[in-house]
N, C-alpha and C positions, 0 to 999 in steps of 0.2 A: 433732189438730184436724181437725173435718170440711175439706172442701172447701168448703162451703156457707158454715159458719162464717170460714173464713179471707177468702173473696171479702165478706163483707157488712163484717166488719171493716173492710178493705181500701177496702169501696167508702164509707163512713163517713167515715175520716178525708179519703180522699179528694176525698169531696164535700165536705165541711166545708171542705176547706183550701182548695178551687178557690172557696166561697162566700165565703171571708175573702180571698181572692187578689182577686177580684172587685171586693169592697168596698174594698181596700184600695186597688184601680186607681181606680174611681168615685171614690174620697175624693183622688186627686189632681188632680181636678177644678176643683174648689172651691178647693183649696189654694194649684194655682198660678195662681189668677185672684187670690189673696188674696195671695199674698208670693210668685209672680213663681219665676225658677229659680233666681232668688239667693237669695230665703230658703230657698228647698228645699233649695240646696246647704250652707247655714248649720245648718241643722236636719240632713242629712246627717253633717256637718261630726263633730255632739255626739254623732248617736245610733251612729256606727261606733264609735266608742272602748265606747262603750257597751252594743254590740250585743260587741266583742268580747270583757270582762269578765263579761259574762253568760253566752257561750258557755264561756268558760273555769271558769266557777261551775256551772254547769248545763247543760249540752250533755251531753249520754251520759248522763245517769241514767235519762230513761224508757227509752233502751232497754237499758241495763244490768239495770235494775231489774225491768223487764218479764221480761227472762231468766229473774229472781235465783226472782221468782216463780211462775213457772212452775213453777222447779225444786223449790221449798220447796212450794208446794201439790200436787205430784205425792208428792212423800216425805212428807210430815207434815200434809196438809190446811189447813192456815194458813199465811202468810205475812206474818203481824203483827210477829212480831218484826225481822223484815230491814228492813220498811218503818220500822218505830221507829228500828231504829240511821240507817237513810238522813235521816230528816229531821232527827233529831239534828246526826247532823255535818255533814248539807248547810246547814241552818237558819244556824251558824255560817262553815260557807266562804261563804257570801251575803254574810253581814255584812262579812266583808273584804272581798267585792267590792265592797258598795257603799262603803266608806269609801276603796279604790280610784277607785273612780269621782268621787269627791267631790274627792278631793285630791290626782292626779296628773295632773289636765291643769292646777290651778294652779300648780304646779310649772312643770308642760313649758312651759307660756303665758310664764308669769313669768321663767323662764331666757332666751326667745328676745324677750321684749319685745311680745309678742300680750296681746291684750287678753282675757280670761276671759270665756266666759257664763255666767250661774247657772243654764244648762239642764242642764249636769251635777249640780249639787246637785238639779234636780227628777227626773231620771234615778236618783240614787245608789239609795231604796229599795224600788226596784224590785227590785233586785238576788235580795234573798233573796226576796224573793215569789216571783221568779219558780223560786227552787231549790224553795220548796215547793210550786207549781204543778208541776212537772218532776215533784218523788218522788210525786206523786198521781197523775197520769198515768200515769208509767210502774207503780204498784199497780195501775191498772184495766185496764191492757194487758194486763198479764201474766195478768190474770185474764179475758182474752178479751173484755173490755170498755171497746170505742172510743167509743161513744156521751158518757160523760164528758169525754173529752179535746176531741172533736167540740163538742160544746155549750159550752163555756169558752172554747172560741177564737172562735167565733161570738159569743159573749156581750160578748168583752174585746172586740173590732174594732167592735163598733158600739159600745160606749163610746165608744173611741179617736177614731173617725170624728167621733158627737157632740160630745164635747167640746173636740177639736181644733177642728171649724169654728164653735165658742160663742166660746171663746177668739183667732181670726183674726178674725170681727167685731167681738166688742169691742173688739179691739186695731187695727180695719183703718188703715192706711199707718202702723203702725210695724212695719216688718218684723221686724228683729230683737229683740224683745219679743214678736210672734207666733210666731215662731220655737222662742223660748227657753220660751213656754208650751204650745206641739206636746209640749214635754217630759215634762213636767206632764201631758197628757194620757196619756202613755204610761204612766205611775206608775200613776194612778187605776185605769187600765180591765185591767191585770195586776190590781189586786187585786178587783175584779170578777170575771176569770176564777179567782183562789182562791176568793172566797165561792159561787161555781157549784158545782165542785171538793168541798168541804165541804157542800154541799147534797146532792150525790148520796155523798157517804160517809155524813153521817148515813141516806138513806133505805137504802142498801146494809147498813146496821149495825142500822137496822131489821129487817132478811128474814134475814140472816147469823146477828145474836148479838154481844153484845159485842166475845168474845174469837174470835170464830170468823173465817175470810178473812183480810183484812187491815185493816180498816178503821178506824184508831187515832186518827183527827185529830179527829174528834168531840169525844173528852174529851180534850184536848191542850191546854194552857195553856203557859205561862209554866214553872211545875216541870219538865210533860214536859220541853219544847224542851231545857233547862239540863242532863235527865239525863247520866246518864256512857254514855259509849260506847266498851267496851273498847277496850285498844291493840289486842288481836289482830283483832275484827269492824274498827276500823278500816282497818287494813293490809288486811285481805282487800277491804276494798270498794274502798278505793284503787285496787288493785291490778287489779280487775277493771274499774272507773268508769274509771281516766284513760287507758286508751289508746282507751277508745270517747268521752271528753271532746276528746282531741288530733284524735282522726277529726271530729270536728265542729265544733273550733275552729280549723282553720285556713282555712278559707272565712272568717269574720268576719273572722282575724287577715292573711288576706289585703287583704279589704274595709278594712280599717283601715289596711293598710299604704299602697292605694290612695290612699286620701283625703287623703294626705301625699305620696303620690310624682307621681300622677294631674295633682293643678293645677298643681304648680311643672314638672311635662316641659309643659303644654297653654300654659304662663305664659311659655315661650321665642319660640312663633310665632301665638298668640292671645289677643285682647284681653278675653276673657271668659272663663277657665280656670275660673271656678267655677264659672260658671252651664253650660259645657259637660261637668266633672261633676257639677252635679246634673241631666242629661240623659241621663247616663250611667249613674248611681249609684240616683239618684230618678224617671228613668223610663223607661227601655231594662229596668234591671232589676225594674221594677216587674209588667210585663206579660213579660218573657221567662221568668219562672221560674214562670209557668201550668203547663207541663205537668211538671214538678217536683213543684207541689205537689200535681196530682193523683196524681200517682204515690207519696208518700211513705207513703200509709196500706198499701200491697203491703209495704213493706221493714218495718212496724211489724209488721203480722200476720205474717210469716214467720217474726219472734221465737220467737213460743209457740211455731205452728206446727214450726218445726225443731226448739226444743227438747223440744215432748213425741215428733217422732220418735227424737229423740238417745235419749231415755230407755227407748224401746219397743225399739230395732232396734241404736242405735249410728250414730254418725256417716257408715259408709258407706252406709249407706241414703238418705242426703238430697240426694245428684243427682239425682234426678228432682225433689222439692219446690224446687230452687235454679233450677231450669230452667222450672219453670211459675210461678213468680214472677217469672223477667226476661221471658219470651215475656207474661205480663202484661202487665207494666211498657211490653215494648214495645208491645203492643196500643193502651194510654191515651198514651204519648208521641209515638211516630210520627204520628199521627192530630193531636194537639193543638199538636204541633210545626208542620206544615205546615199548620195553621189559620191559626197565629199569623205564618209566614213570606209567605201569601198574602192576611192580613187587617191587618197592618201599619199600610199607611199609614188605613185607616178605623179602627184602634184610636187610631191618634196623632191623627188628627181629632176623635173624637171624646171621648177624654179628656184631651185637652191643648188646649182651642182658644183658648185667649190665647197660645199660643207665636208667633212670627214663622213663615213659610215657610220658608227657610232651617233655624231650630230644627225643623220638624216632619219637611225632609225629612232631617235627620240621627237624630233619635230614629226615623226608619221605618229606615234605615239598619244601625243599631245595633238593631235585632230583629231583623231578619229576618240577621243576621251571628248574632247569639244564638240562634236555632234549632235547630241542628242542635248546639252547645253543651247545648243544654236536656236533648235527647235523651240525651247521654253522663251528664249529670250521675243522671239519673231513673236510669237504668241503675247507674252508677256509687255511685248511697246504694242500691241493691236491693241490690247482691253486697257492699255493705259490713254491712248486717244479715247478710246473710246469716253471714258470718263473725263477728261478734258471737252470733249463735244457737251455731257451732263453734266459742266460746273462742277465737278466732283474731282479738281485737281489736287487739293489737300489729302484723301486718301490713298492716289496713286502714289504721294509723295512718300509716307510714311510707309506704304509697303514696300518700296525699293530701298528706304533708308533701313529697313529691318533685316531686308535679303540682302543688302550691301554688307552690313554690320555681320553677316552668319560667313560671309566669302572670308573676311577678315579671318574668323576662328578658325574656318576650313582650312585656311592659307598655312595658319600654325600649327595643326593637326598635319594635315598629308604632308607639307614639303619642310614642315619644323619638325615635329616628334617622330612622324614615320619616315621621312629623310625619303620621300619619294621624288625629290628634284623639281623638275618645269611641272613632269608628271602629274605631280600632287598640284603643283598651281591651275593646271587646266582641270583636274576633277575639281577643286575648289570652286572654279568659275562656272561651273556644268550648274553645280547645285545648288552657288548660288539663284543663278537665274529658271532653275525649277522653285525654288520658296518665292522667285518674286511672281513667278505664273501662278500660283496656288494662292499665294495669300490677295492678288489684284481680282485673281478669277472669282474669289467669295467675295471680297467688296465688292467687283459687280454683279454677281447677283444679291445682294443686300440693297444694292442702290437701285435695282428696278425693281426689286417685292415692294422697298418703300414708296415707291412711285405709282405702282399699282393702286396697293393701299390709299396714296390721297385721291387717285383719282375717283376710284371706287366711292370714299367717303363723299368728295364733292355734288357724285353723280346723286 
């Protein structure tokens, strides 16, 4: 891939995701002037279970898939049939997710004597939507084309936005019934960003050709979805999908474990433990993971980009493309990091102003603690595609499941023994995601000294 091509890619996703980052700050606006941080924590509460079902359904296939493609249009010039078996068996892992989602928190609720929302059931089918959102995306990545993924997410976030604040008026001073229809919003505006998604595959399938690229979903019904999809393409895609699915789900499954550990440590020496995670949860982290998401379309483009190197030269060639991809990464993080550590408290003013004082100056708090976290994380998802592009998704996995596991202790430390409140949960998340940059930053370079090494030997 050109240079020129990888940066525009690059800068696509990442303007898209910073204009949906935006929106989705702006939209907590409105929100918590409507249902307050206690409904935001309520709404929190659903959508972490939820957000973490989803990750575990769909998390790592655009960029699995993005690979798969790359590799399958460099050998055969199509990549139809991979994207067929993907949405196949994704179509049906959705499905359990959502029925997942629908009937194990009335379980969990029911056993402990909590009362149930039905914001789960408006949550549930989203599930696979959002798996076939995911296998379309990552088809038009791999096929050097961000523009689609870009325009779907923009598409779905102003739904969400819209309908979200339709549904808070109608409903105004019933919080939890606004709440529970924020849900419901979330549902609607994923399938928005599928009928995006399917608009640019039909016009793609226009200029293509039926059977030519990838582009399958067009004539896709009910038969397709149901086809059969070997044991064997199964297992291979497994094989290759879940340890870049583990790499990206254990940030939600962290996030979820939070939402459960977070209020009952804040619930020993404060009288508001909810509402101080959803300060935590719904807006410390709303606005600290800016420069995240402007950085994440680098680690999308590096995909191809490494793998049509892989295919041209072989993997020891790709230290130099690993290294102008983090020196990127740093370029848009460093810069956006220290916006957001020195614009803080004018962020919390200005998109939180029904908070208290007290509440604003702890959300200022809790960002500018989150900064320099941001930075490692932006870093830390660039060297993990990167080993995604070198086959090398099993060790990304196990360093984030390692840095994941230390957030937890962190979590008990600052905001359990030192009773430093959101406080100590935002340094917990900082440091987590510096050991997941340190420990992925020496797996890759472990994984090109070995690479060097065979090559050297072969020569």
């Amino acid at each position: 891939m050109k240079r020129k091509t990888f940066l525009r890619g690059a800068a696509t996703l990442g303007i898209s995701g910073a204009a949906v980052k935006c929106l989705g700050a702006l939209y907590r606006v409105p929100l918590v002037a409507f249902i307050g941080c206690y409904g935001l924590g309520l709404y929190q509460s659903s959508y972490a279970f939820f957000a973490f079902i989803t990750t575990l359904c769909s998390a790592g296939i655009a960029s699995a898939l993005s690979k798969q493609v790359a590799d399958s249009r460099a050998r055969v010039g199509s990549a139809a049939p991979v994207v067929s078996d993907y949405l196949r068996l994704f179509v049906r892992v959705g499905l359990i997710g959502g029925l997942t989602v629908a009937v194990f928190p009335l379980v969990f609720h029911a056993a402990r004597g909590e009362s149930y929302t039905a914001g789960y059931f408006f949550l549930a089918p989203a599930v696979p939507i959002v798996c076939v959102s995911s296998v379309l995306c990552g088809a038009f990545q791999g096929a050097d084309d961000m523009l689609p993924t870009a325009a779907s997410e923009i598409a779905g976030q102003i739904a969400k936005i819209a309908l979200g604040l339709l549904f808070c008026a109608v409903l105004k001073g019933k919080v939890a019934k606004a709440a529970t229809f924020l849900c419901l919003a979330v549902t609607l505006s994923v399938l928005i960003e599928d009928f995006t998604l399917i608009v640019f595959c039909k016009k793609r399938r226009e200029t293509v050709g039926r059977n030519g690229d990838f582009c399958v979903m067009p004539h896709t019904g009910a038969r397709f979805l149901c086809g059969r999809v070997s044991g064997e393409n199964t297992r291979q895609i497994l094989a290759f999908t879940l340890p870049v699915t583990l790499s990206a789900a254990v940030l939600p499954l962290t996030a979820f474990a939070e939402s459960m550990l977070l209020p009952s440590l804040f619930k020993r020496y404060a009288e508001n433990p909810l509402a101080l995670y959803g300060l935590f949860a719904g807006g410390a982290a709303c606005i600290s993971h800016l420069p995240v998401t402007l950085c994440r379309g680098v680690g999308a483009a590096a995909i191809p980009d490494l793998s049509a190197e892989i295919g041209k030269n072989g993997a020891a060639g790709c230290g130099g493309k690993i290294s102008y991809a983090c020196l990127l990464t740093l370029a848009v993080a460093v810069p956006a990091g220290a916006l957001m550590y020195l614009f803080a408290p004018l962020a919390a003013k200005l998109l939180f102003r029904s908070l208290a004082a007290e509440e604003k100056a702890m959300l200022t708090a809790c960002v500018r603690i989150s900064a320099a976290g941001a930075v490692f994380l932006s870093l830390a998802q660039t060297l993990s595609s990167c080993l995604t592009a070198l086959g090398k998704q099993r060790g990304a996995a196990a360093c984030w499941g390692v840095a994941c596991l230390s957030r937890i202790l962190f979590d008990l430390v600052f905001a359990g023994v030192l009773k430093f409140s959101a406080k100590g949960a935002a340094a917990a998340e900082s440091l987590c995601y510096f050991v997941a940059f340190f420990l992925i930053l020496l797996y890759n370079k472990a994984c090109m000294k070995g690479e060097r090494i065979i090559t050297e030997a072969k020569a």
